[in-house]
C-alpha positions as CSV (number, residue, x, y, z in Angstrom):
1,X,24.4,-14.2,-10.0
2,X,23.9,-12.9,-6.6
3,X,20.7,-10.3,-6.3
4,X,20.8,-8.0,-3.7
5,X,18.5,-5.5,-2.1
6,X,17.9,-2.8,0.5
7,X,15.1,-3.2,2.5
8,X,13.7,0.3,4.4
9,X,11.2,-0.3,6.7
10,X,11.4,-4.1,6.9
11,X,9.7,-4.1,10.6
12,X,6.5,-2.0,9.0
13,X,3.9,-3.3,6.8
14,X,5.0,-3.6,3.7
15,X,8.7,-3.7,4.5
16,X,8.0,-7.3,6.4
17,X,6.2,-8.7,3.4
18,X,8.5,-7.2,0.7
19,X,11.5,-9.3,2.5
20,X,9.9,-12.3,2.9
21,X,8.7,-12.2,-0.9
22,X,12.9,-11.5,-1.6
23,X,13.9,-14.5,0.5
24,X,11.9,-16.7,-1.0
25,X,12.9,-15.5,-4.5
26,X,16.9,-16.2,-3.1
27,X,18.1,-12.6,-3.2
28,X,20.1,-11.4,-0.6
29,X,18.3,-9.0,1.7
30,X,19.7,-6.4,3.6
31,X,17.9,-4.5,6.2
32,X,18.6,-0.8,6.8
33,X,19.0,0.3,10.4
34,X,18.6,4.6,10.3
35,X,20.1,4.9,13.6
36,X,23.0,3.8,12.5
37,X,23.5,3.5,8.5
38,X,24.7,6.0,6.1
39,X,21.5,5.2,3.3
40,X,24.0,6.2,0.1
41,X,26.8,4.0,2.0
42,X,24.3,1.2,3.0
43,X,23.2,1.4,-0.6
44,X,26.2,0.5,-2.3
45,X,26.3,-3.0,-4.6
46,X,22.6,-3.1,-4.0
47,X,20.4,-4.0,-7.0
48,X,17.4,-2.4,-5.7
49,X,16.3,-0.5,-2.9
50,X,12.5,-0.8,-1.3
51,X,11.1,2.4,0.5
52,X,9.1,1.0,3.0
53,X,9.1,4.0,5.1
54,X,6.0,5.6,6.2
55,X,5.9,8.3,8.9
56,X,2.8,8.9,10.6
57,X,0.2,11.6,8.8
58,X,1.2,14.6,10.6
59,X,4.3,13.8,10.0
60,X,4.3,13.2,6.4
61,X,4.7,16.9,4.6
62,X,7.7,17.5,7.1
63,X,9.7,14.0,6.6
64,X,8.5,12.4,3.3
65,X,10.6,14.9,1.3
66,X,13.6,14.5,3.4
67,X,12.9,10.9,2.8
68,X,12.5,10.8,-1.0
69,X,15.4,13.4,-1.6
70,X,18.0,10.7,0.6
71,X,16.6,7.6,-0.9
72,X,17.1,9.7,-4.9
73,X,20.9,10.1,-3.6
74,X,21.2,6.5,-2.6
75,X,19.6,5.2,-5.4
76,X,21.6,7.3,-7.9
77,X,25.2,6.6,-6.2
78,X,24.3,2.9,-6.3
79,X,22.4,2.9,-9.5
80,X,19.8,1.0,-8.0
81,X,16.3,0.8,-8.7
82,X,13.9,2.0,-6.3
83,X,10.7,0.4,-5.2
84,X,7.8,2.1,-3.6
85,X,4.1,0.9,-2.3
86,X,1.6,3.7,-3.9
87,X,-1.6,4.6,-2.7
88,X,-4.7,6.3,-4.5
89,X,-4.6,9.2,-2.6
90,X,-3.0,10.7,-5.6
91,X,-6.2,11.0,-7.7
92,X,-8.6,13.2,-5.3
93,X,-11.9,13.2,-4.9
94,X,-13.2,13.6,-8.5
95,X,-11.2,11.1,-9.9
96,X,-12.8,8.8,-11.9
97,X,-14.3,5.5,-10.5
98,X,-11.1,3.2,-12.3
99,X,-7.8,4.7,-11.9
100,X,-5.0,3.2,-14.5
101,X,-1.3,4.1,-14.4
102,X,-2.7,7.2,-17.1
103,X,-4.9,8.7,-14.3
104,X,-4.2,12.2,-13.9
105,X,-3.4,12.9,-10.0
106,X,-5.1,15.8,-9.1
107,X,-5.5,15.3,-5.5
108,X,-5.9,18.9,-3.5
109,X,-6.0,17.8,0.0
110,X,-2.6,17.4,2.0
111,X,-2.1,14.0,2.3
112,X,-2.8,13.6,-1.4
113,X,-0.5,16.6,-2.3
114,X,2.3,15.2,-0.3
115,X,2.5,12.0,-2.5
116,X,2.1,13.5,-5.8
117,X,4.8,15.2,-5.1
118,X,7.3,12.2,-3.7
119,X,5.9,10.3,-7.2
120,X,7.0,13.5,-9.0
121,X,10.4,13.8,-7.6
122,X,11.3,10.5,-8.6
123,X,10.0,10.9,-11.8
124,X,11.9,14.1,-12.3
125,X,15.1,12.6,-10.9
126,X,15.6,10.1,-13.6
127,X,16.1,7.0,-10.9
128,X,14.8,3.5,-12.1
129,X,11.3,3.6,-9.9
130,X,8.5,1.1,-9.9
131,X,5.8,2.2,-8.1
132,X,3.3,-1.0,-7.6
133,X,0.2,1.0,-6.2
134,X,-2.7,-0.4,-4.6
135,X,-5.6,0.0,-2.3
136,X,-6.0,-0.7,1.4
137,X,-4.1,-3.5,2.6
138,X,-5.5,-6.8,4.3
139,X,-2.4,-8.2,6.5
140,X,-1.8,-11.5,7.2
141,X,-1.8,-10.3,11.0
142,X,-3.1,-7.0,13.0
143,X,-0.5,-4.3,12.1
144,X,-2.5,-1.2,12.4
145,X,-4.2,-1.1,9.2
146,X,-8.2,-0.1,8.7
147,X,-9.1,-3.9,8.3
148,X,-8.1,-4.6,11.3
149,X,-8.0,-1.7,13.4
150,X,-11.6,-0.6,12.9
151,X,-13.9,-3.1,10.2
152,X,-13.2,-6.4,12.0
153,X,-12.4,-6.0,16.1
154,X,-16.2,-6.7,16.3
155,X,-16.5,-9.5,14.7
156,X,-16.4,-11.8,17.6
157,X,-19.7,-10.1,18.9
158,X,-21.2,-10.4,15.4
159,X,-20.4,-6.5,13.8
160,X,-18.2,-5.7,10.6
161,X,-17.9,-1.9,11.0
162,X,-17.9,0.3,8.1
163,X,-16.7,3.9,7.7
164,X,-18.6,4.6,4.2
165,X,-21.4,3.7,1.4
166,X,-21.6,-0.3,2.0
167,X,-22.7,-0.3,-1.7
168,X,-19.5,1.8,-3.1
169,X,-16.9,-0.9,-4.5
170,X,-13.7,0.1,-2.2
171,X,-9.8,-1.2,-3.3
172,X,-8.5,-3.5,-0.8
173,X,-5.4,-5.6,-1.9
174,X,-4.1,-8.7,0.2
175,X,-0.1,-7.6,1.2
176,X,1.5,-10.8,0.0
177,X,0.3,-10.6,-3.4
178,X,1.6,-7.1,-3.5
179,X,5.2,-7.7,-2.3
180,X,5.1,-10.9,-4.9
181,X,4.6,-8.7,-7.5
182,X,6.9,-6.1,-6.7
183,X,9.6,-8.5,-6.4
184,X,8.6,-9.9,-9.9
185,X,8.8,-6.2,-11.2
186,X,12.5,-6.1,-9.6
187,X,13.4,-9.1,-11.1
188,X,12.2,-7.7,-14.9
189,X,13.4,-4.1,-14.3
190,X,15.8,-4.0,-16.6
191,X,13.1,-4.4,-19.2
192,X,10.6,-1.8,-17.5
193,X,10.2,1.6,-18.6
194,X,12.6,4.3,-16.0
195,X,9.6,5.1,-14.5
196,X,7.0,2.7,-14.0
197,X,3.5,3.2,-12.4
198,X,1.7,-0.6,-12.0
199,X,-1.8,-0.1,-10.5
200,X,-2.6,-3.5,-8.3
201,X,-5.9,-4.0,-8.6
202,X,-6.3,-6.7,-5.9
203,X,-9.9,-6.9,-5.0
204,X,-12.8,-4.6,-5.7
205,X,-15.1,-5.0,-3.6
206,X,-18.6,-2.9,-1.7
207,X,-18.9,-2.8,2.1
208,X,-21.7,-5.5,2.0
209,X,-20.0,-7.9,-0.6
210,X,-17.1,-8.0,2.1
211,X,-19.2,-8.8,5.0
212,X,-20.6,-11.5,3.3
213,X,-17.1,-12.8,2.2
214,X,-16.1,-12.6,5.6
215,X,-19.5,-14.2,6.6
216,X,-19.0,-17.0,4.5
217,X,-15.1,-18.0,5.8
218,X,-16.2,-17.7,9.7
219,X,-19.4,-19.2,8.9
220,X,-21.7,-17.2,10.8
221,X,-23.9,-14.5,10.6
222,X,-22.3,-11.1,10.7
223,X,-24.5,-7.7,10.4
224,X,-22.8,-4.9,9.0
225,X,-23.1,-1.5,11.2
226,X,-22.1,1.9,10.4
227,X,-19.2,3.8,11.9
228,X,-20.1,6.8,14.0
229,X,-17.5,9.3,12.5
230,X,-18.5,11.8,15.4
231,X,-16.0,10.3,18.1
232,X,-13.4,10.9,15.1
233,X,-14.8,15.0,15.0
234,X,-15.3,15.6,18.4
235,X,-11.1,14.4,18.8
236,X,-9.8,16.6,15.8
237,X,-8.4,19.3,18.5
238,X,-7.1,16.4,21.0
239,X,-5.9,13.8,18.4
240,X,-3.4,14.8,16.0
241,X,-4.4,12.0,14.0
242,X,-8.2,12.7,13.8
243,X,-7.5,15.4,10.9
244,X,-5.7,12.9,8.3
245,X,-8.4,10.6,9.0
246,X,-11.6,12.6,8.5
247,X,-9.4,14.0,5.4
248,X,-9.5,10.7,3.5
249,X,-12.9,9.7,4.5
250,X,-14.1,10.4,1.2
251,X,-12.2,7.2,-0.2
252,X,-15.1,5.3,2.4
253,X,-17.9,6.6,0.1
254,X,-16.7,7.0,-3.6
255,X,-16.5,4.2,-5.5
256,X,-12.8,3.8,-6.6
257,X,-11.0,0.5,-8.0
258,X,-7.3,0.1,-9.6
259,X,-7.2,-1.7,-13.0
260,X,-5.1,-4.4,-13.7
261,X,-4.6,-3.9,-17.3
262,X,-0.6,-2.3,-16.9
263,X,0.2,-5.2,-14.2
264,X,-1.1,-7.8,-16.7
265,X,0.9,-6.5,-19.4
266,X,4.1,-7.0,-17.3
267,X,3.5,-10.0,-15.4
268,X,0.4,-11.8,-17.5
269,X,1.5,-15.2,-15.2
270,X,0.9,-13.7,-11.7
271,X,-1.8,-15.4,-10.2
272,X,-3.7,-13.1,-6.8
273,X,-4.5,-15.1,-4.1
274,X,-8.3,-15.5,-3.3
275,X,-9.9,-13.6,-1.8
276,X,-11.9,-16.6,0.7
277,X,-7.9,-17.4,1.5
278,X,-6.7,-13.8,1.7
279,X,-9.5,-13.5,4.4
280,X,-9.1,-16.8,6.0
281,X,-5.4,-16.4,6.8
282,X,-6.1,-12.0,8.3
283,X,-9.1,-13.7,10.5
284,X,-7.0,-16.7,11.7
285,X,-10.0,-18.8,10.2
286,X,-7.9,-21.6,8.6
287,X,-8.2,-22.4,4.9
């Protein structure tokens, strides 16, 4: 029987991976072009539909709820099931260190808000949702992301830059992995819960324990150097962006890790990449 699903977002980070984990499971993917699709239309015979949308962070309290209340209408026209890459920003600052699917979100900052209350909607709308949540993403190429964009530009001239406490364990998750498990999730949805929260825990890991990983794939020396967040301050009035980014700084310097107890229960054969292959493949490294 034919499997079908909507893919928005496919040229973004998570949308790319997401269909090249479908393909390779043999559904039929369809991509979603806003300029000139009707979503509920578009939606139509689709078994699932993955929100891989992501507007910039000034952006987000103005379009993410125009967003989430178009994909709801879609998703319950089509009676499909909705898939969504979480984040941690919905547990705040004085979350505890392990966040599990039962974690309350209490975030108060903006960002943080804006996501609670996307997660919330779909909750209260009474749509199938799987929310596969995880930490930052390592990419199998540069796409923007804080691996790439600021730890690891240096690395040539032998720097790892780090925004926080090198000795905090920070959540990083390797993208494949993620879109492998959400498309496992799809494929067992109709024996998942309506809504269903699956922390990723992908790999937990301090500032210095990466260097070293990544030390240990290129096979040379690396010294880890702090980020000077002053460049970041000095922009805020200039840079729209600078704000968003100094608002989640926090998640540089307190500990935080996903557990992997919920994902475990649902797909106790899924089997994470390494994390010496993760790396090898984002630095072009071989392996």
């Amino acid at each position: 029987m034919t499997k079908s699903v909507l893919i928005l977002g496919g040229t973004g980070r998570f949308g790319r991976h997401t269909t090249k984990a479908f393909e390779t499971f043999e559904w039929e993917v369809h991509q979603y072009n806003r300029d000139s699709g009707i979503l509920e239309s578009s939606a139509q015979g689709m078994d699932v539909i993955v929100n891989a949308w992501n507007p910039q962070y000034p952006d987000w309290a103005k379009d993410v709820p125009e967003i989430t209340r178009k994909v709801i209408a879609a998703a319950k026209s089509s009676r499909a099931a909705v898939i969504i890459p979480g984040n941690v920003y919905v547990f705040g600052e004085n979350a505890p260190d392990i966040y599990d699917e039962n974690t309350p979100h209490r975030a108060t900052n903006g960002l943080g808000r804006v996501r609670i209350e996307m997660e919330r909607a779909y909750k209260d709308a009474g749509v199938k949702t799987i929310i596969i949540r995880a930490g930052d993403f390592i990419d199998t190429e540069p796409s923007g992301n804080w691996f790439d964009m600021m730890l690891t530009p240096k690395l040539d001239k032998g720097k790892f830059i780090y925004p926080g406490d090198p000795d905090a364990v920070h959540a990083w998750a390797w993208l494949p992995d993620v879109a492998r498990a959400a498309v496992l999730l799809a494929e067992n949805r109709d024996e998942l819960p309506l809504f269903c929260d699956v922390p990723f825990e992908g790999y937990a890991i301090t500032g210095n324990e990466l260097c070293g990983e990544i030390e240990a794939v290129l096979g040379r020396n690396i010294k880890l150097k702090q980020l000077g967040w002053l460049p970041i301050q000095i922009a805020k009035p200039f840079w729209k962006l600078a704000k968003y980014i100094l608002e989640m700084r926090y998640l540089w310097s307190k500990p935080h890790q996903l557990s992997n107890r919920r994902l475990n229960e649902l797909l106790p054969d899924f089997k994470p990449t390494l994390l010496k292959q993760a790396l090898a493949q984002a630095l072009n490294a071989g392996g």
